[in-house]
C-alpha positions in Angstrom: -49.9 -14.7 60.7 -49.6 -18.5 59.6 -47.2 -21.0 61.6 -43.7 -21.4 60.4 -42.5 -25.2 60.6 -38.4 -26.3 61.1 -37.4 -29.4 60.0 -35.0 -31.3 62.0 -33.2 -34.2 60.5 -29.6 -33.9 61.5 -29.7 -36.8 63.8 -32.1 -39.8 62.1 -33.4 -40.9 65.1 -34.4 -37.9 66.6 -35.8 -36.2 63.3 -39.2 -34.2 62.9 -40.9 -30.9 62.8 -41.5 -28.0 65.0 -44.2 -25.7 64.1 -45.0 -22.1 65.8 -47.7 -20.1 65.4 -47.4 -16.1 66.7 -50.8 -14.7 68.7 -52.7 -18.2 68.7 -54.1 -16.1 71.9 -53.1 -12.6 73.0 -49.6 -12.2 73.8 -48.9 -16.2 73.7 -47.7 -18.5 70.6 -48.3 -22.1 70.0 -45.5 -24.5 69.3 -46.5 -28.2 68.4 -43.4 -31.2 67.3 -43.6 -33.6 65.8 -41.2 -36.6 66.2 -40.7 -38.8 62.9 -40.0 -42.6 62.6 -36.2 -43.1 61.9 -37.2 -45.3 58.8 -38.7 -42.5 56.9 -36.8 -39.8 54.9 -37.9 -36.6 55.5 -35.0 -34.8 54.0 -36.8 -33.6 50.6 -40.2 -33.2 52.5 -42.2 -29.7 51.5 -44.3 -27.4 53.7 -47.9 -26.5 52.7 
């Protein structure tokens, strides 16, 4: 199963991603963030 990402942006300061991957071991997931510079605009950004 690939990872699934969220975009948070609500709050400009506080903006990133949050990406979470089922099974990265047996019975456990993997979640990873990313925090983003408040400068940048992340609003139109698209996932791979």
């Amino acid at each position: 199963m690939g990872a699934k990402k969220i975009r948070f942006n609500d709050v400009c300061y506080r903006q990133g991603f949050l990406e979470v991957t089922a099974n990265i071991h047996p019975g456990h997931i993997n979640l990873e963030t990313w925090e983003i510079h408040p400068d940048l605009d992340i609003s139109e950004k698209e996932f791979d």
